[in-house]
Every structure is written in C-alpha cells, then in structure tokens.
N, C-alpha and C positions, 0 to 999 in steps of 0.2 A: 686609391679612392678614399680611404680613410684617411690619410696625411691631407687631400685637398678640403676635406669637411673639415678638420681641426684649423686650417690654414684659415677659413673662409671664417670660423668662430671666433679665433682668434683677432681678428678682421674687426667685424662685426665688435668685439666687446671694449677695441681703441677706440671703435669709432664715437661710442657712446659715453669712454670715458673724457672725449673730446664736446662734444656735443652739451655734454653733462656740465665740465668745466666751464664752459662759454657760458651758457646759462644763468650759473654760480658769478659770473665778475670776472673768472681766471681767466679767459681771453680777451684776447687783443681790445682795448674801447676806442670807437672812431671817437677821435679829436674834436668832429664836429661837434659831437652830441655835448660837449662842455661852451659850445657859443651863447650867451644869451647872459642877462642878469640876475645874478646870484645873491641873495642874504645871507646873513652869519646869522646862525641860533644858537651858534655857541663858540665862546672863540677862550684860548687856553695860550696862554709862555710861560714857559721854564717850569710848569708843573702845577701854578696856580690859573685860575676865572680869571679871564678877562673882560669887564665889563664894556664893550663896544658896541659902535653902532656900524656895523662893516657893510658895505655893499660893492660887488665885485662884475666888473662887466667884461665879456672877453668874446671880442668883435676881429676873426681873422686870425693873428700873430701878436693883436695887440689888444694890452687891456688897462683898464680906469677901476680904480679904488677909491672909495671916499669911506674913508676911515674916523669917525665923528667928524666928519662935516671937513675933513681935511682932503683932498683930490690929488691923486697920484696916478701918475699915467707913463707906460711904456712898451717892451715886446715878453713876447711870452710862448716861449718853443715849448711844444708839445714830444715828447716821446712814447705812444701810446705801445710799442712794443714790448714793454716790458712789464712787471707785475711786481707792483704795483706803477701806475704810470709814472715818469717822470717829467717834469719840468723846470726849465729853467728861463728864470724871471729877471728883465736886465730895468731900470728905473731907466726914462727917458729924460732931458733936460727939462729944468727947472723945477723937477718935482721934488720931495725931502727924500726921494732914494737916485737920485739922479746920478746916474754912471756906478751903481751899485747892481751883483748879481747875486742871486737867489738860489739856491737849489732847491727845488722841492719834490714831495710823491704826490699822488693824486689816487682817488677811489670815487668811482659813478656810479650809481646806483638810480636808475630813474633819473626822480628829482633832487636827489639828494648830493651833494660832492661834497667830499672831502679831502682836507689841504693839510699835508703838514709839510713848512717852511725851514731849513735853517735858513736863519737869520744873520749868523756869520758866513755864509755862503761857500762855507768847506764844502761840504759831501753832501747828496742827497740822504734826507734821514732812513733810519731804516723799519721804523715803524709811524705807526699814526700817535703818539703817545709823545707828551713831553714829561720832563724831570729839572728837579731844582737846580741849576747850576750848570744848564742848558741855555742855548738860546735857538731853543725848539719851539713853534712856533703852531699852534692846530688850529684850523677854524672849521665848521661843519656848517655848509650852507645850504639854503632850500632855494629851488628854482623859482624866480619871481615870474608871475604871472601877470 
C-alpha cells in the first residue's frame, strides 16, 4: 500500500516537472505559432550592433526578408523538437543567398522570437550569443501586428 502512494507521488511530481517545463519554453513549440510577420529590434554579427532595418515573413515552409529594403526569399524547415528549436534556411533562386544554407536555433516566447544564424552554414549555433570572429549572426524580433 505504501510503495503504490510513493509510486502515485512520484507520478504526480514528473508530471509537474513537465508541465512546469512547458510552461517555461522547454517544451516542444508548434511551428505554427512562428507563421506570420516578424520585425528585428535588435540584430547583432560576430559580437558587434547591427544597425538594420530586418523584416521577416514566414508563410508555410517558406520565407521573405527584406533586409534594408534588399528582399530575399526561400524555404525554411522547422525542427520544433528539440531545445532550443532548430532550423534550417536554404536561399531560393535569384535572391543574394541563392542556393545557400543556413543553420540556425530559434526561441518563442509569445511575441517575441529569437534567431541565431550561422552564417557559414556548418552547425547549428549553440547559443543565442554571438563573438568576434564568428560568423554568428542574432536578431530578436517582435511580432508585427
């Protein structure tokens, strides 16, 4: 009788460390919830400011950037299973990343996402942070309304 109460407690304190987690951002984020157009309020390479004017749209598999007034458009695989999310960003024809791929992490929060890029498309980064001599790539975007 006493091993099934500790059993059922036991139970009971995953459940909330689950529960708790999710909450928090550590579980799984639906994909969707990243559809829609996005602003940069603050965009960062290799460890300095970068002054831009970024707007990001991501409709489906596929997304449009107009990076000061410059428009780049292609697909954009979501990996929401893992923590922080992954993606990977391929340039479609004729844009200036055209047949180029991207690694990147992702982080939701409401309205809030955040992106960090490499830009030489080895590895997904391993944090939201970039450093000099990097080509680490962070933007923090608020959902346009």
């Amino acid at each position: 009788m006493r091993s099934l109460a500790i059993t059922k407690l036991v139970v009971a304190g995953l459940l909330c460390i689950v529960l708790i987690g999710q909450s928090r951002g550590d579980g799984p984020q639906d994909p969707k919830a990243l559809q829609g157009t996005w602003t940069a309020v603050k965009t960062e390479l290799a460890g300095q400011a970068l002054p831009l004017t970024v707007t990001l749209t991501i409709a489906g598999d596929n997304y449009e950037v107009v990076a000061n007034g410059r428009p780049d458009k292609g697909t954009c695989k979501v990996d929401s299973s893992m923590r922080p999310g992954r993606m990977t960003i391929t340039g479609g024809e004729g844009g200036p990343n055209a047949g180029k791929t991207f690694l990147a992490i992702y982080e939701l929060e409401g309205d809030k996402l955040r992106i960090c890029y490499d830009l030489s498309g080895q590895k997904h980064p391993e944090a939201f942070a970039t450093e000099k001599g990097t080509s680490l790539y962070l933007v923090a975007y608020q959902r346009k309304k």
